[in-house]
N, C-alpha and C positions, 0 to 999 in steps of 0.2 A: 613618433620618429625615434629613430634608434640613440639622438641623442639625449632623452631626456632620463635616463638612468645615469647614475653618477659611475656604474663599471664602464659604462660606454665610452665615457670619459675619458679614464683610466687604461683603456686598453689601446692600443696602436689601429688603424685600420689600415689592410692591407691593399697596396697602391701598386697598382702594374701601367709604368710607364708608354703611354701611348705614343705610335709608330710618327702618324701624323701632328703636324702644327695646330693644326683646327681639331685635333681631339688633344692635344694635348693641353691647348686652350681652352677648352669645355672641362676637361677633368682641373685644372685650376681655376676654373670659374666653380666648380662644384665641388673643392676641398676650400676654398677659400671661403664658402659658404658654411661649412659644415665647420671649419675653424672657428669662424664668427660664432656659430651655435655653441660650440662643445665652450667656446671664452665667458659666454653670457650665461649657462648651465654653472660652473663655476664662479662665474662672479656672482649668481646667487648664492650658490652654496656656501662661499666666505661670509657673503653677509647674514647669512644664516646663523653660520657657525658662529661669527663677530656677533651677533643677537643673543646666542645661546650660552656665549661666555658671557656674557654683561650680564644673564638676566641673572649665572651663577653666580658670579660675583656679588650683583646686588641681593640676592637670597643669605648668601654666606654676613655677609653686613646686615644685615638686617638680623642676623642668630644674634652676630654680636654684637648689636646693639641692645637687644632684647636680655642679654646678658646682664651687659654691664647693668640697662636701666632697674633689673630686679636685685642686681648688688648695693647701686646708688640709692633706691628708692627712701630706706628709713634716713638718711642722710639730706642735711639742709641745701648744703651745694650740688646735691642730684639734679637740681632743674636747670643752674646754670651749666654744670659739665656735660649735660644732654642736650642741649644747645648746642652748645660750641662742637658738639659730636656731630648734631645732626649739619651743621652749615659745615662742617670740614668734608662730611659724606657728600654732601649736595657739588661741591669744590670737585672732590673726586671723580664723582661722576659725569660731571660735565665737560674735565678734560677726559676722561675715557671715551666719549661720543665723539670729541673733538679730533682723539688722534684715531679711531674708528673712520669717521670722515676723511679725514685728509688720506687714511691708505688707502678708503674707496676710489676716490679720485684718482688718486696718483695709480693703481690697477686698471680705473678707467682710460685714463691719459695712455697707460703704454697697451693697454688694446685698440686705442685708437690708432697710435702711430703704426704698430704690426698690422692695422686693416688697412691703411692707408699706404704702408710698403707695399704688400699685398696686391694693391689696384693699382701702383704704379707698375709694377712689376708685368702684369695683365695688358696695362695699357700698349708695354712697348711689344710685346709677345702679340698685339692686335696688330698693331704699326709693320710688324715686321711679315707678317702675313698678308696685310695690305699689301705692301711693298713686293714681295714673291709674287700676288697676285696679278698687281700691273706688269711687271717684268715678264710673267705667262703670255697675260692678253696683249702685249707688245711683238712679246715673239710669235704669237699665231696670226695677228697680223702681217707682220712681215713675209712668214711661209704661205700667207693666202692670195700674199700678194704675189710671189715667185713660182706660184702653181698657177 
């Protein structure tokens, strides 16, 4: 599919607004689809990217720890200051996954509500085509009847 490159993404696609109600409702049933796509393309990618800063983060912590511990090592309080190093990194990290989590969600949550606009929006553009539609087979009745 054209969306599963991240320029695909990134670039606009170009929309030539249809004449009729029923194509203009099939081209919004089929950019609302392709919205949902290009949303979930990028919400991997964040999580991607949120993976790939953690993993830097925890690579860089881990240099310097490896630091400190060959500075501390001839020293008696090395084992206790590595300790307390290592439960404050563990702290760390756990709120980092935490606030990781909750942006997932809350990116989750407002692609939900923008799919959710979306189908309301569809729904009443259905309704209103229904509605033109009876009002037709109303009036062809009537002129079938006066012929």
């Amino acid at each position: 599919s054209a969306l599963s490159s991240p320029d695909s993404v990134l670039s606009p696609p170009a929309v030539r607004v249809p004449a009729s109600a029923q194509a203009r409702i099939k081209q919004s049933i089929m950019l609302s689809t392709e919205l949902i796509a290009a949303r979930r393309v990028a919400d991997e990618l964040r999580a991607t990217l949120s993976d790939r800063q953690v993993d830097v983060e925890r690579l860089r912590q881990q240099l310097a720890d490896a630091n400190r511990r060959y500075r501390l090592a001839p020293t008696p309080q090395g084992y206790l200051i590595e300790q307390l190093e290592a439960a404050e990194l563990e702290a760390k990290q756990q709120a980092a996954r935490a606030e990781a989590a909750s942006r997932d969600a809350s990116d989750r949550q407002a692609a939900l509500e923008a799919s959710q606009q979306q189908l309301r929006m569809l729904r009443a553009d259905l309704e209103r085509l229904l509605q033109q539609r009876g009002s037709i087979d109303a009036l062809r009745n009537t002129l079938s009847g006066l012929l």
